[in-house]
C-alpha positions in Angstrom: 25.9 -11.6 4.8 25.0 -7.8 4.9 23.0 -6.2 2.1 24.7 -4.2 0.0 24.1 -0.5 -0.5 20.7 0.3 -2.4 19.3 -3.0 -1.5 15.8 -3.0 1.1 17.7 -3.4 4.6 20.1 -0.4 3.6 18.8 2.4 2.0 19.9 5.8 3.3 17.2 7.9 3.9 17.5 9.7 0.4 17.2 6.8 -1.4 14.2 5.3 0.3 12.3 8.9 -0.1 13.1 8.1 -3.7 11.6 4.8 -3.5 8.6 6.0 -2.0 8.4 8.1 -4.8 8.9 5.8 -7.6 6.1 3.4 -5.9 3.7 6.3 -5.9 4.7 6.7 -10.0 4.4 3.6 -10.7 0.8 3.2 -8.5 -0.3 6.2 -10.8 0.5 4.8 -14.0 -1.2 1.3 -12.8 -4.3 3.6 -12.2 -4.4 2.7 -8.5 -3.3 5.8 -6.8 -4.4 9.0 -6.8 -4.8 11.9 -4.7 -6.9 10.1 -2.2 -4.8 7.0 -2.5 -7.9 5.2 -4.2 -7.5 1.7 -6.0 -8.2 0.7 -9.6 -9.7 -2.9 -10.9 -8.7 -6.2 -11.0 -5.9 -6.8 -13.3 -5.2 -8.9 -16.4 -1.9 -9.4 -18.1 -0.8 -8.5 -21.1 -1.9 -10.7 -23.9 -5.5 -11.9 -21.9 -9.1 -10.5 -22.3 -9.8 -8.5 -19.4 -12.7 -10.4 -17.4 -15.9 -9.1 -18.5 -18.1 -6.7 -16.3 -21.2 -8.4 -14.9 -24.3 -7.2 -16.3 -26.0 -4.2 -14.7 -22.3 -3.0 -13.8 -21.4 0.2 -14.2 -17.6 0.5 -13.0 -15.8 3.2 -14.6 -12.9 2.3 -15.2 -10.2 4.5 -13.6 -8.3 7.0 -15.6 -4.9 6.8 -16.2 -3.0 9.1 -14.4 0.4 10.8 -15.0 3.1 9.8 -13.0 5.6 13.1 -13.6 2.4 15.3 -13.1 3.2 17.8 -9.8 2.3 17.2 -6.9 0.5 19.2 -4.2 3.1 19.0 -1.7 5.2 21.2 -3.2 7.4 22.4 -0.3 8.4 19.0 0.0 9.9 18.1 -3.0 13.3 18.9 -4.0 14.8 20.0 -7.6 15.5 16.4 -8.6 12.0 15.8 -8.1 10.7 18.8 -9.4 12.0 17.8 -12.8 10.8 14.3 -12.3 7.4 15.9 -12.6 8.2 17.9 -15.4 9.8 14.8 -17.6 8.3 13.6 -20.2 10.4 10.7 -22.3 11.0 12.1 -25.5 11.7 9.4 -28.5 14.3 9.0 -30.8 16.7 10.6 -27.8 20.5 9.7 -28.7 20.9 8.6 -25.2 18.0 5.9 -25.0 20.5 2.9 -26.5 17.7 1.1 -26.3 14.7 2.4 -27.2 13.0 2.7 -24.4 11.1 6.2 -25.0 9.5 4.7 -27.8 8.4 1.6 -26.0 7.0 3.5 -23.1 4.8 5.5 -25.0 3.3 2.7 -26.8 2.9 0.8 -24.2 0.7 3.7 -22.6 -0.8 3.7 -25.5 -1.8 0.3 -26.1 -2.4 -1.0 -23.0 -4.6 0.2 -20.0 -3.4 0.6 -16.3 -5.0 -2.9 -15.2 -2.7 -4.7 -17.6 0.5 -2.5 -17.0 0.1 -3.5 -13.4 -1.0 -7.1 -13.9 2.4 -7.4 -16.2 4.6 -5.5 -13.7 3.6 -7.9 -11.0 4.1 -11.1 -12.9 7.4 -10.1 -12.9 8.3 -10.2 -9.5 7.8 -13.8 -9.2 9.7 -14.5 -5.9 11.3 -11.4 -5.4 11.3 -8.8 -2.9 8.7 -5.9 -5.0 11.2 -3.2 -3.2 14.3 -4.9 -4.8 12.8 -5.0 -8.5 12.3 -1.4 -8.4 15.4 -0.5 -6.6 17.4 -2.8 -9.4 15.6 0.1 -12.0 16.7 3.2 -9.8 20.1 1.6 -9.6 20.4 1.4 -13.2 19.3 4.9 -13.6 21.4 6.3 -11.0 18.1 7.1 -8.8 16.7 9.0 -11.8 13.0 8.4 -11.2 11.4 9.1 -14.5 14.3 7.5 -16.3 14.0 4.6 -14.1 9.8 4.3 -14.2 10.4 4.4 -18.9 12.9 1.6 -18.0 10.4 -0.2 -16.3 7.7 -0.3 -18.4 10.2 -0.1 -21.2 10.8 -4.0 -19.8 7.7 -5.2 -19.1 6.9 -4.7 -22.6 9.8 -6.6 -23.6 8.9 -9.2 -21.8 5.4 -9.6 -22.7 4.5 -8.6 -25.7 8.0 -9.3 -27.4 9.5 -12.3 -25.8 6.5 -13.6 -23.7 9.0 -14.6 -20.5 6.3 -15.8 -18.5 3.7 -16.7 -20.8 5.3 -19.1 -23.4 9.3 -19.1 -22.7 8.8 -20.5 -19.2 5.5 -22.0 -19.5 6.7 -24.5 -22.1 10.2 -24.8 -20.7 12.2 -28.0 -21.8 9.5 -30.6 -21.9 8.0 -28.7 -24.5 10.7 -28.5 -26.8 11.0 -32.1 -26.0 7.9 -32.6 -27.5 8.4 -30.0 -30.4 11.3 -32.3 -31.7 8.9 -34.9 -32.4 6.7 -32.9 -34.2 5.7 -33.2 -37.6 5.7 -29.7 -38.4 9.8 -29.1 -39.8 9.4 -25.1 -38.2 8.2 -25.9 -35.1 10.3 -29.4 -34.9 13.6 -27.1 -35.7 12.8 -24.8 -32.6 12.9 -28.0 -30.6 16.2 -29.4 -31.6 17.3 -26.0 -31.6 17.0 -25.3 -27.8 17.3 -28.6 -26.7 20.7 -29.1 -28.5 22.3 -25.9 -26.9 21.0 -27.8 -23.2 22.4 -31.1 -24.1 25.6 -29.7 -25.3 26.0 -27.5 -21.9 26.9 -24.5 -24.0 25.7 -22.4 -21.0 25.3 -24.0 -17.6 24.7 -22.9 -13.9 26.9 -24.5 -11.1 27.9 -23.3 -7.7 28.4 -19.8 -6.3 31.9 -17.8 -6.2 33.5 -16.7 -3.2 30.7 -13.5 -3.5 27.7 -16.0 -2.6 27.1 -15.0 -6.6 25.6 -18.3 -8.6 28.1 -19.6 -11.1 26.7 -19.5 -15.0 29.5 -20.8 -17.5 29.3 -20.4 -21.1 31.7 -22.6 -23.6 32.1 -20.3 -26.8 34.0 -23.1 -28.2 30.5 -25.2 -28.5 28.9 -22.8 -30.3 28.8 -22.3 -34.4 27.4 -19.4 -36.3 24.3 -20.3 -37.9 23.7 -23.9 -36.3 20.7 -22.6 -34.2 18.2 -20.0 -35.5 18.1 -16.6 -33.8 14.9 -17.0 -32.2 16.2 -20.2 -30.5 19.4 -18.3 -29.5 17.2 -15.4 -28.1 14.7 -18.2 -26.4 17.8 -20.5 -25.1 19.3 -17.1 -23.8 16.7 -15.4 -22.2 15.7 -19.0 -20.9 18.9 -19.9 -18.9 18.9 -15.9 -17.7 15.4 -16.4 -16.2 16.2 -19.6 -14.5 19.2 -18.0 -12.8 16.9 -15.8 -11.2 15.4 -18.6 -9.3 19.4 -19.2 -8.0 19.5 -15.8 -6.1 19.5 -16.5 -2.5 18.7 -12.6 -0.8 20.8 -11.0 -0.1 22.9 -11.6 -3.2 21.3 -10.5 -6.2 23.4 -10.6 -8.6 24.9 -13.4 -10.8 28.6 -14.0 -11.9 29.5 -15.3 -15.6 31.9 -17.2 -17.1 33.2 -16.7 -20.8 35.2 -19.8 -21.0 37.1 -19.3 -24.0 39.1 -22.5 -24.1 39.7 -23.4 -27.5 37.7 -20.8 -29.2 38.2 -19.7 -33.0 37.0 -16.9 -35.1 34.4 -19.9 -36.3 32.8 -19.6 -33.0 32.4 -15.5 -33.3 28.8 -14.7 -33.6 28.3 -11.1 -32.9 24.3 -11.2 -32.6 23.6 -13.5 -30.2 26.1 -11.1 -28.2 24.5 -8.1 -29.4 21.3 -9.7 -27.3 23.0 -11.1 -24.8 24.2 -7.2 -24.0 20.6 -5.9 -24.0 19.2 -8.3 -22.3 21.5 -7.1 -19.1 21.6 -3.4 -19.8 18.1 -3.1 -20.8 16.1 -5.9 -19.2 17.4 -7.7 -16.3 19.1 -4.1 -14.8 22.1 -4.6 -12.1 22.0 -8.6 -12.7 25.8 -8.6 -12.9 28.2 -8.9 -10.3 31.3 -10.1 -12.3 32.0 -11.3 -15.3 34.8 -12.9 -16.6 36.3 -14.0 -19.7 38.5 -16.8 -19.2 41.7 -18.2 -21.4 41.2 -15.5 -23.8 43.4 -16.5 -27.1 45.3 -13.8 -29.0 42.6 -13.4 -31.7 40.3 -12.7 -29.3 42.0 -9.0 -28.9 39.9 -7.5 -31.8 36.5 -9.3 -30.6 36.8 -7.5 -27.5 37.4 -4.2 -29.3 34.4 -4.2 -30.7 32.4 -6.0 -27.5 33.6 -3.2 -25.4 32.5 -0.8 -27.3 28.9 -1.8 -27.1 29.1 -1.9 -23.6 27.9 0.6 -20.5 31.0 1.6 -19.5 29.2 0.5 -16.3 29.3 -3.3 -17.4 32.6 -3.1 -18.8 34.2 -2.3 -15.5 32.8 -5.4 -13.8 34.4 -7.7 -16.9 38.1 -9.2 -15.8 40.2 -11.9 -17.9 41.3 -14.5 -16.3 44.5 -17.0 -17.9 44.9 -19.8 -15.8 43.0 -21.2 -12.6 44.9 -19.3 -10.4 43.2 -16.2 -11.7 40.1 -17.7 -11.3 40.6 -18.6 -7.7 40.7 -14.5 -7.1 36.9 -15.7 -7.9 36.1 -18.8 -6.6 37.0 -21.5 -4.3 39.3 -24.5 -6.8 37.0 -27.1 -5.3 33.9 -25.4 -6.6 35.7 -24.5 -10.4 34.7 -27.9 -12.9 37.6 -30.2 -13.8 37.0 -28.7 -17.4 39.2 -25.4 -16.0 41.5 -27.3 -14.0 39.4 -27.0 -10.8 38.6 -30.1 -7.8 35.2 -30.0 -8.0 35.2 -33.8 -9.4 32.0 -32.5 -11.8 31.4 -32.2 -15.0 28.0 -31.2 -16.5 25.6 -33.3 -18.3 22.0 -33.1 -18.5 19.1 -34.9 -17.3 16.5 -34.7 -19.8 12.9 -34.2 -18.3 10.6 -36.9 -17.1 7.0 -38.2 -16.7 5.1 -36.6 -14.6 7.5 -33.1 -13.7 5.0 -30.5 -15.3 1.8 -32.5 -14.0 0.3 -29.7 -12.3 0.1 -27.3 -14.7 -2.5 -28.9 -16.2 -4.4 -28.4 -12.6 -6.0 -25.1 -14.4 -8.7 -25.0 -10.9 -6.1 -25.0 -8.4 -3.8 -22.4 -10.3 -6.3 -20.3 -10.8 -7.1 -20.5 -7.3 -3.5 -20.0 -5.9 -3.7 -16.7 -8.6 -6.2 -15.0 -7.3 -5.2 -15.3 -3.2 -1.9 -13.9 -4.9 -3.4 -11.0 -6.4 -5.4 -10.1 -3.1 -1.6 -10.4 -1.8 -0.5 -8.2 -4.4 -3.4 -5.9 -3.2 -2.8 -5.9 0.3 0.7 -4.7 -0.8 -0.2 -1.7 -2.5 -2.9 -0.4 0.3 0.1 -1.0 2.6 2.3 1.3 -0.1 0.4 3.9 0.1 0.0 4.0 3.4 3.5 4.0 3.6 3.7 7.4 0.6 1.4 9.4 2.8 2.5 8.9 6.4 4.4 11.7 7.5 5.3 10.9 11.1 8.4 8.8 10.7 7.9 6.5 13.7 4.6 5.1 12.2 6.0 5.3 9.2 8.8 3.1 10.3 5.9 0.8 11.6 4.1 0.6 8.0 7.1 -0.5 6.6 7.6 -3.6 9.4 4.4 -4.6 7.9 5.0 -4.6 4.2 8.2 -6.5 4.5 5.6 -8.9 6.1 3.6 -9.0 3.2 6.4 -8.7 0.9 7.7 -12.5 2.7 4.4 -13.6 2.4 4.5 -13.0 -1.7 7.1 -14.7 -1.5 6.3 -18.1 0.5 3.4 -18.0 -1.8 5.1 -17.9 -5.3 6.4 -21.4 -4.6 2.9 -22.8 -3.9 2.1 -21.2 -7.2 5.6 -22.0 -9.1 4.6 -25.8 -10.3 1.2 -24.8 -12.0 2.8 -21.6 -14.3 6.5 -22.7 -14.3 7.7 -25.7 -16.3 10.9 -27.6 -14.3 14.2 -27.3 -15.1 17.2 -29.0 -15.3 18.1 -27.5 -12.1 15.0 -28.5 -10.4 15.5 -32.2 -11.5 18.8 -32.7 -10.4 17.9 -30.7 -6.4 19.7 -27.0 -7.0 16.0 -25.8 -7.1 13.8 -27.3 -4.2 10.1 -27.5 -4.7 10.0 -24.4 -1.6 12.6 -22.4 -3.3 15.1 -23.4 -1.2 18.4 -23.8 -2.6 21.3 -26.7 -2.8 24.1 -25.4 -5.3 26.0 -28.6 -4.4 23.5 -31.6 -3.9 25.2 -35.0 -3.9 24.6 -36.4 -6.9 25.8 -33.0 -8.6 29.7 -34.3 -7.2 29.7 -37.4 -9.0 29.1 -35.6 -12.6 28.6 -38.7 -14.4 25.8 -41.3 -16.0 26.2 -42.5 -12.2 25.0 -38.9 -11.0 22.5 -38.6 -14.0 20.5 -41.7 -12.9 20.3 -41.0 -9.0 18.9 -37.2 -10.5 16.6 -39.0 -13.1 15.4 -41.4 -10.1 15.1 -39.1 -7.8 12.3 -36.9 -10.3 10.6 -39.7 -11.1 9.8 -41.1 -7.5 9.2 -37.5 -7.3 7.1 -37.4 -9.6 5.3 -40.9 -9.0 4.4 -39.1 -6.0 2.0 -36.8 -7.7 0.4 -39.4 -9.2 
């Protein structure tokens, strides 16, 4: 499958000037590139005490440097860029939706350029670096200063607001297992909270549509105003988003959803949970959707949508399609691959497979993290020396050479995530029942996932804890 336009593999050579561009802005505001192409400190994420300078060290720390400052090279640049270096994100602007201005200046503000780039990298995970910040020029329309306040714009979201990598993912579903228990009614609420909305399947991943796209489904009909808190909405939303991520196979990089709407009722209408759901993809996970579709729509649905649509990018809105019957949906995807629940022949059905002994074991391994985490941020450094090689050489044969070699490192980042994955990433359904494999390799349709019954639940539940035993 061929990548599509905008994607590393097929830029035209505008757009990969542009991305050459937007990794020296965002180098700059990391503090690790300057006019000499110089490199800044170690970093430390957001929400951890930089490590301490040893004593007798005198360091300065580099100063941050401004990313839409001109550069010398004038003769070079052309007007688009010429008012990239002249923008300056101005808050309060009727067109930020979001509010991203405002965030990007306080994130400057508040945090220095080790943690901006510590954070930025902790969200490529697995990914290509090249297509997270293409997914940000994409968004923008190859507007680099509008695209570089999206970016930071999100990594403060995810840190400092809804702590993706840090708590959401770190605690995972064994954690609200054990918050359920607890003795504390807040924290015990959370628990049942999230793990209720798993149980249920009010939102599930399964398969891929004829696109290659992963499958996520949600059942409106399950869901009742008020029986979850927000925050568990937000955390059970942002939660089932993230873990899609992990079900992109490259080239596809987008995801395809499912409104089944099957029975719903005005009593299953709950406008801010949608309100989220729509910033999430406009303002944090940028070109994440490759169709959506809203399936069995009833009649009083008409004046939902009125309003929906009107919240949307007109951008988003154009990839949404209603569906009335399976036939319509086959358009989509293959009938053997929709559930039984929508008239398909897949012969599945979900249920879920709570967690087991022994599936988050190494993350309490805190020496061989720590470990893996630093050879990964040498790999992160190797990848920016190899950037900025790439900015300043002008002769495009070599240049075509430099980037040979960052893809190389890029795979490398890659292959080494999933050494790192167990110890920072607590396992999901879809790693206990084989979608996710412990190398990252992926299985949309492993055998017990066909059976879709207490049968298939204990072959999954088997299989993890053999797995499991295994560590032991």
């Amino acid at each position: 499958m061929a990548a599509l336009p905008g994607r590393p593999g097929n830029l035209t050579q505008e757009e990969e000037d542009k991305l050459r561009r937007f990794w020296e802005m965002f180098l700059q505001i990391c503090g690790l590139f300057d006019e000499d192409g110089a490199e800044g400190e170690t970093p430390t994420p957001l929400g951890e005490q930089p490590k301490t300078m040893t004593a007798g060290s005198d360091k300065p720390k580099k100063k941050r440097l401004n990313p839409f400052k001109k550069r010398k090279d004038k003769a070079k640049e052309n007007k688009t860029e010429k008012d990239a270096a002249n923008f300056v994100p101005k808050e309060n602007d009727p067109e930020d939706k979001w509010g991203e201005g405002k965030a990007y200046h306080e994130t400057l503000a508040k945090h220095t350029p080790e943690e901006i780039r510590a954070t930025i990298w902790s969200m490529v995970k697995h990914d290509n670096p090249d297509a997270l910040l293409l997914r940000f020029l994409r968004a923008r329309k190859w507007d680099l200063q509008r695209a570089l306040v999206m970016m930071v714009s999100t990594m403060s979201w995810r840190a400092s607001e809804m702590r993706v990598d840090t708590d959401i993912m770190v605690k995972g579903e064994e954690q609200a297992l054990i918050d359920e228990q607890s003795s504390d009614e807040s924290v015990k609420k959370e628990g049942e909270d999230f793990l209720a909305q798993m149980r249920l399947g009010k939102s599930y991943c399964y398969g891929i549509d004829k696109a290659g796209r992963p499958i996520c489904v949600c059942r409106a009909r399950l869901h009742k105003a008020g029986e979850q808190s927000e925050t568990s909405l937000e955390r059970y939303t942002v939660y089932l988003i993230e873990t899609t991520r992990f079900l992109l196979s490259p080239p596809v990089d987008t995801g395809c959803i499912v409104f089944d709407l099957t029975g719903f009722s005005l009593a299953n209408m709950d406008y801010t949970p949608v309100k989220f759901m729509i910033r999430c993809f406009e303002a944090n996970y940028p070109e994440s959707l490759g169709v959506v579709l809203v399936h069995k729509a009833p009649w009083v649905f008409q004046g939902v949508w009125r309003i929906i649509r009107g919240w949307l990018d007109p951008v988003v809105a154009s990839k949404v399609h209603f569906t009335n019957n399976v036939k319509d949906l086959e358009e989509f995807i293959d009938k053997d691959k929709i559930p039984d629940e929508m008239e398909g022949t897949s012969g599945w059905s979900y249920e879920y497979i709570e967690p087991v002994r022994g599936e988050n074991d190494k993350m309490s391994d805190v020496e061989t993290r720590d470990k893996l985490i630093k050879e990964r941020e040498a790999i992160y450094e190797e990848f920016e020396n190899k950037t900025i090689e790439w900015i300043h050489e002008e002769d495009a044969t070599k240049r075509t050479a430099v980037k040979s070699q960052r893809n190389a490192i890029a795979q490398k980042l890659r292959e080494q995530y999933w050494r790192l994955d167990p110890y920072i990433r607590s396992r999901t359904l879809y790693d206990r029942i084989g979608v996710i494999k412990p190398d990252g390799k992926l299985d949309y349709y492993p055998p017990w996932q066909a059976v879709g019954t207490t049968n298939g639940a204990l072959a999954a539940t088997t299989a993890v804890e053999t797995s499991a035993d295994d560590l032991d």
